[in-house]
C-alpha positions as CSV (number, residue, x, y, z in Angstrom):
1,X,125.5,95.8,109.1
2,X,121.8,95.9,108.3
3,X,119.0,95.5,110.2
4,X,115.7,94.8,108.1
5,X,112.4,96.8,108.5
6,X,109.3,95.7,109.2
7,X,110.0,91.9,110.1
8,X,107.4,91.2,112.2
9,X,104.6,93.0,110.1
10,X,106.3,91.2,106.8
11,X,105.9,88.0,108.8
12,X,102.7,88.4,109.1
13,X,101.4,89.1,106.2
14,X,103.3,86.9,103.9
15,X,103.8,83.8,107.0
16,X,103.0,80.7,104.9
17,X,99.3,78.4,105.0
18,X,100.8,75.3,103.6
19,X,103.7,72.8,103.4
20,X,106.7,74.0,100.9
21,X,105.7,77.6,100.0
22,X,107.7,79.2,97.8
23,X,109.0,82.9,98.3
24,X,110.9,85.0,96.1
25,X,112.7,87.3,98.2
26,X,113.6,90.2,95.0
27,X,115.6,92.1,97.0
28,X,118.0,89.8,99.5
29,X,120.3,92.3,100.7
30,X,122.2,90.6,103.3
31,X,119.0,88.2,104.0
32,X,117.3,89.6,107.2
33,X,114.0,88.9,106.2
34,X,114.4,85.5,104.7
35,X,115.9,84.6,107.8
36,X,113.0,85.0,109.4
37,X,110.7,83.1,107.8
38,X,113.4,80.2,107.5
39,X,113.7,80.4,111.0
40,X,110.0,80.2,111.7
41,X,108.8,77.6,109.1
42,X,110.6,74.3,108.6
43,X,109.8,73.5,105.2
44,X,109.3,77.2,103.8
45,X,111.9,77.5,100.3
46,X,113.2,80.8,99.2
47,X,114.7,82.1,96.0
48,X,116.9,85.1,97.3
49,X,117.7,87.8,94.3
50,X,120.0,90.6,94.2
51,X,122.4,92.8,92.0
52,X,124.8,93.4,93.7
53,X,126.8,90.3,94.1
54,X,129.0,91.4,97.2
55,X,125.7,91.7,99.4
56,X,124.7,88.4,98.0
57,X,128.1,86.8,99.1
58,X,126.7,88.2,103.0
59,X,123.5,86.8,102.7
60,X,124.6,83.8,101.4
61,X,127.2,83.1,104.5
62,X,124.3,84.1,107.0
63,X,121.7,81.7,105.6
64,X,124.4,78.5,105.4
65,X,122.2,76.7,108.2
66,X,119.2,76.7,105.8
67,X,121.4,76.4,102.4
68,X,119.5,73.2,101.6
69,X,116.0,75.3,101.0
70,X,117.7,78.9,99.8
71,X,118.6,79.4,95.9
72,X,119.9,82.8,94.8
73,X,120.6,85.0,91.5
74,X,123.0,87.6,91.6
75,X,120.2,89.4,89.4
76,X,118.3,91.9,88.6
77,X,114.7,91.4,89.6
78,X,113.1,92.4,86.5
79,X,115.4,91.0,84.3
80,X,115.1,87.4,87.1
81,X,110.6,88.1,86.3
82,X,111.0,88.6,82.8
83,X,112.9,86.0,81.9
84,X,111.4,83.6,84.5
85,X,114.3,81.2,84.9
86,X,111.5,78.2,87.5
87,X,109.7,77.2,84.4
88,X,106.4,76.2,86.0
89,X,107.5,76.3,89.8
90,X,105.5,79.7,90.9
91,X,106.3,81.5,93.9
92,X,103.7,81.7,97.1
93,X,104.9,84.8,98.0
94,X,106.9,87.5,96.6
95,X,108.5,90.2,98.4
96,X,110.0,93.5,97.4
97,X,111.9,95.9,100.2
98,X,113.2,98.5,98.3
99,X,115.6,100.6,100.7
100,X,119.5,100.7,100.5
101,X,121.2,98.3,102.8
102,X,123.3,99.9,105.3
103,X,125.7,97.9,103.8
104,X,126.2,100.0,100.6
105,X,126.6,103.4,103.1
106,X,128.9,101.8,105.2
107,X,131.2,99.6,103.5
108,X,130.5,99.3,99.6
109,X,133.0,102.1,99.1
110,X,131.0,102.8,96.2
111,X,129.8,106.6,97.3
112,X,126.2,105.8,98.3
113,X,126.4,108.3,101.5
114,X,128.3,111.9,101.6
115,X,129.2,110.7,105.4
116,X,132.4,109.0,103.8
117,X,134.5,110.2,101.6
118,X,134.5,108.2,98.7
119,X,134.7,107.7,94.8
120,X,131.5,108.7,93.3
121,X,130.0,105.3,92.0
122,X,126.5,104.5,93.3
123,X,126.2,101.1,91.1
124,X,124.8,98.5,92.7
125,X,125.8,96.3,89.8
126,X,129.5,97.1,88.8
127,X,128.4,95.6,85.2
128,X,126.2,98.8,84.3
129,X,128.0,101.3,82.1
130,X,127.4,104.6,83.3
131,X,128.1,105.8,87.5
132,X,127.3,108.7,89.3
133,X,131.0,110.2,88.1
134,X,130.3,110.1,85.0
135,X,126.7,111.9,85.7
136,X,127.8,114.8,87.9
137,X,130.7,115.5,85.2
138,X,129.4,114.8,81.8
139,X,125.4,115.5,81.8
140,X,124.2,119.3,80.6
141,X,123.1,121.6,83.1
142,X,119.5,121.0,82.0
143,X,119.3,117.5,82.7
144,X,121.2,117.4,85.5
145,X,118.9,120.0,87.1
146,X,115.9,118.0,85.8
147,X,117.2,114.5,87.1
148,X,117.9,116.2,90.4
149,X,114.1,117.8,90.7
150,X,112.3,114.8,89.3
151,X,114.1,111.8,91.0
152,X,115.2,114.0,94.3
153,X,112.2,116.4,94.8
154,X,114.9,118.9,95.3
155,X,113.6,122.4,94.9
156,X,117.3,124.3,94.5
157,X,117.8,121.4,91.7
158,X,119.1,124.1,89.3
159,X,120.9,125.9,91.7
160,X,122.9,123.2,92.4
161,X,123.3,121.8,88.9
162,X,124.8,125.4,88.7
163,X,127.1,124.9,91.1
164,X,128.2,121.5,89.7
165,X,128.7,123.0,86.4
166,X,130.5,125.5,87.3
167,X,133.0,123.4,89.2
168,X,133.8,120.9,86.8
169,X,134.9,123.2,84.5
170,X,138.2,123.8,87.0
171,X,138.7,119.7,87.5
172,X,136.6,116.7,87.4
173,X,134.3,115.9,90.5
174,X,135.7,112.6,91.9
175,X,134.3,112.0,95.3
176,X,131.1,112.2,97.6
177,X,133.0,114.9,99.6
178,X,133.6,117.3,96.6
179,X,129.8,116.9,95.6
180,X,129.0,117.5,99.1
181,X,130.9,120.2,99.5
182,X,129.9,122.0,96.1
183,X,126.1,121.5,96.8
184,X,126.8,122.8,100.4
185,X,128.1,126.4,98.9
186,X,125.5,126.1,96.5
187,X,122.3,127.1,98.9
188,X,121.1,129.2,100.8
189,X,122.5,129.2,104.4
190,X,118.9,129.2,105.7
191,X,118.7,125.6,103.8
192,X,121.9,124.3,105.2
193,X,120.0,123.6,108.9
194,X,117.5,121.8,108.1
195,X,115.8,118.4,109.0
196,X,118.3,117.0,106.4
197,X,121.4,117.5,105.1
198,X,121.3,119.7,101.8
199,X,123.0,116.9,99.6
200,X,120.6,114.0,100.8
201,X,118.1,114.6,97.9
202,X,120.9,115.0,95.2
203,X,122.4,112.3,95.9
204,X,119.4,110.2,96.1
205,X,118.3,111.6,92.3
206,X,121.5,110.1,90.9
207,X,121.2,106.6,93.3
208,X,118.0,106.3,91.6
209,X,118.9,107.1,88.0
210,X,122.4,105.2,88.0
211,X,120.8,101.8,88.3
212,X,117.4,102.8,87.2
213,X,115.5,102.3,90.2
214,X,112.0,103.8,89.0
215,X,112.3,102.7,85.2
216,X,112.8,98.5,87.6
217,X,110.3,99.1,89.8
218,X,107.3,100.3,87.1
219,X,108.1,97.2,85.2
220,X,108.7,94.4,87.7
221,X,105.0,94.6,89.3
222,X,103.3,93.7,86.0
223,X,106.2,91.4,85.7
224,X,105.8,89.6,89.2
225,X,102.3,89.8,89.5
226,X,101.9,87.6,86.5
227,X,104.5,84.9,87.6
228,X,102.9,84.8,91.4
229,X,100.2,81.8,92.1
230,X,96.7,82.6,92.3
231,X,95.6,82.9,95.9
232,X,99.3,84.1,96.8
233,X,100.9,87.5,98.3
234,X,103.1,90.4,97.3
235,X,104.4,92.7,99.2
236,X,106.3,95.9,98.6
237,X,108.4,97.9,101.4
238,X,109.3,101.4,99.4
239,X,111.3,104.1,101.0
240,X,110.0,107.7,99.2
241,X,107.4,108.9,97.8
242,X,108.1,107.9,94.2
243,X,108.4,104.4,95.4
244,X,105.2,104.7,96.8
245,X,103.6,106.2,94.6
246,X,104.3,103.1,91.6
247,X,103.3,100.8,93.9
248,X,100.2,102.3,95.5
249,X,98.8,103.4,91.6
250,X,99.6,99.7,90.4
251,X,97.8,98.1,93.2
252,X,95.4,100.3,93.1
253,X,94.5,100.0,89.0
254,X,94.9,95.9,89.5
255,X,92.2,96.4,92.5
256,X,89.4,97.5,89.9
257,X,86.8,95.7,88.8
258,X,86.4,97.8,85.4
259,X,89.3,99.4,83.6
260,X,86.9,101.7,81.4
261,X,87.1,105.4,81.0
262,X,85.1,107.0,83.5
263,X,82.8,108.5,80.3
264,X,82.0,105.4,78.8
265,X,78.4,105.0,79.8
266,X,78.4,101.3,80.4
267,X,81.5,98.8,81.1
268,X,82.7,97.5,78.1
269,X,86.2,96.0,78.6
270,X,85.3,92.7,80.5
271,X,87.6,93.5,83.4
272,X,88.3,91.5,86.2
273,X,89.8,92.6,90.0
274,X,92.8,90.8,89.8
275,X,94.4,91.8,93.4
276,X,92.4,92.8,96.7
277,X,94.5,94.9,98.4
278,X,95.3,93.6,102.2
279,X,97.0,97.1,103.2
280,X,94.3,99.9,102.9
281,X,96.7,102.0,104.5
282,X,100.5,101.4,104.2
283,X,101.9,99.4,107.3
284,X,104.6,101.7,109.1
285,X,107.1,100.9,112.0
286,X,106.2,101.3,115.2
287,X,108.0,103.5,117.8
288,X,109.8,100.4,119.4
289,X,111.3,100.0,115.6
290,X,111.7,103.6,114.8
291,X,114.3,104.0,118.4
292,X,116.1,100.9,117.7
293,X,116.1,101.2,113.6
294,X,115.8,104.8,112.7
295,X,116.0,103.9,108.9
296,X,112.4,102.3,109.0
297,X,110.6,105.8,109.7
298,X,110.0,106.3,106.2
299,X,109.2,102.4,105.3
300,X,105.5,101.8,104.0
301,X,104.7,98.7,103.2
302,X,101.6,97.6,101.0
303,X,100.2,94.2,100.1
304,X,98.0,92.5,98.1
305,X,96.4,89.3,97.4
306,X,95.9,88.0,93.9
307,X,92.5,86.9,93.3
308,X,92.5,86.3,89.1
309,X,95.3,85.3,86.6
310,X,95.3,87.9,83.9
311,X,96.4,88.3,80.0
312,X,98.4,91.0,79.2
């Protein structure tokens, strides 16, 4: 169902230098990119990770003619980094790609696109308490409008949190084509028109907060970092601007040779540049990719080098 982004740039920048490389793939999905690099290097091992364990079940099945050098977790990734379960076997490489399958839109039947209608679930993980249901019908009209503008970047955010309200109070909101329809009457017609539908942003905001996507990704770089072998690569493929944001800042403060505040006279902290960052700019799809794959318009990927272990 899916087709992964960036292969050939992902190739290149994490392809392996020696015999045996490990790579941590922390977000398998159905396994496109691991393919690759299975494919292409005979002796390459990957650990595959993923929450959701019905994608896992795909990529599993598609990467049976390399079974002998693929393990997998049907895991979070930075519960899988924090808990480190390879004792002292560190990864070579470590890649992140951070977009929704096409598998969860098309046949998760979990509510992850307003193209279908479906129940209103958006768990990627059918273990974690609380779903997008529960969200759009139990939250105050404050935080809803608040979880909308900061996770969405929706402007109307408490226009439509209005709206939502306001019809919940007749009968619970059950399905993506209820919400759709509510945040549809809820704005302006001049906003129905535009580049995107109006109910892409909301329904992003509560993607992101039902299985904590932001709150993950702020914790696992620290977390991954530290577990990755000196001299190896990580790379991260985000999907909006508050992915990219995370990652560019956290590359970007682990790129510095002092960690001071700018008004201390003199360095006093010691610091050392942990990662050299290989992607001064983020790498984007070319517009072969973007014709054949439209989803990898908005992929940036960003990749650094580690150059020191560190103490935290």
């Amino acid at each position: 169902m899916h087709s992964s982004v960036l292969k050939e740039e992902v190739y290149r920048y994490l392809e392996p230098k020696v015999q045996n490389e490990l790579l941590i793939d922390a977000t398998l999905g159905e396994g496109g990119h691991s393919e690759v690099f299975l494919e292409r290097s005979e002796d390459i091992r990957v650990v595959g990770l993923d929450a959701d364990q019905e994608i896992l079940s795909v990529a599993k099945e598609r990467l049976i003619p390399f079974s002998d050098r693929v393990r997998t977790f049907n895991i979070w990734f930075n519960t899988f980094f924090s808990h480190y379960p390879l004792g002292n076997e560190r990864p070579d490489k470590i890649l992140f790609d951070l977009g929704i399958s096409n598998f969860h839109y098309k046949k998760a039947r979990r509510g992850f696109s307003f193209e279908r209608d479906e129940p209103l679930d958006m768990r990627l993980d059918h273990r974690l308490e609380i779903s997008a249901m529960d969200i759009i019908n139990e939250y105050p009209e404050n935080e809803l409008a608040d979880l909308i503008f900061d996770f969405g970047e929706e402007r109307l955010s408490r226009r439509i949190a209005r709206a939502v309200v306001l019809a919940r109070k007749t009968s619970p909101i059950e399905t993506t084509g209820e919400l759709k329809e509510i945040i549809w009457q809820a704005v302006p017609v001049s906003y129905r028109y535009g580049r995107i539908h109006p109910a892409t942003r909301t329904f992003q905001a509560i993607r992101i907060v039902v299985n904590g996507e932001l709150a993950r990704l702020s914790v696992v770089l620290q977390q991954a970092l530290m577990v990755l072998k000196k001299g190896g690569r990580m790379g991260v493929i985000s999907f909006h601007s508050l992915e990219d944001r995370i990652v560019k800042e956290f590359f970007r403060e682990k790129n510095k040779q002092c960690t001071c505040p700018p008004e201390w006279p003199i360095c006093k902290c010691g610091g050392i540049r942990v990662v050299d960052i290989l992607t001064k700019k983020p790498v984007t799809a070319g517009d072969d990719e973007m014709k054949e794959n439209p989803s990898s318009r908005s992929a940036k990927f960003r990749v650094v080098e580690k150059l020191e272990e560190e103490t935290v």
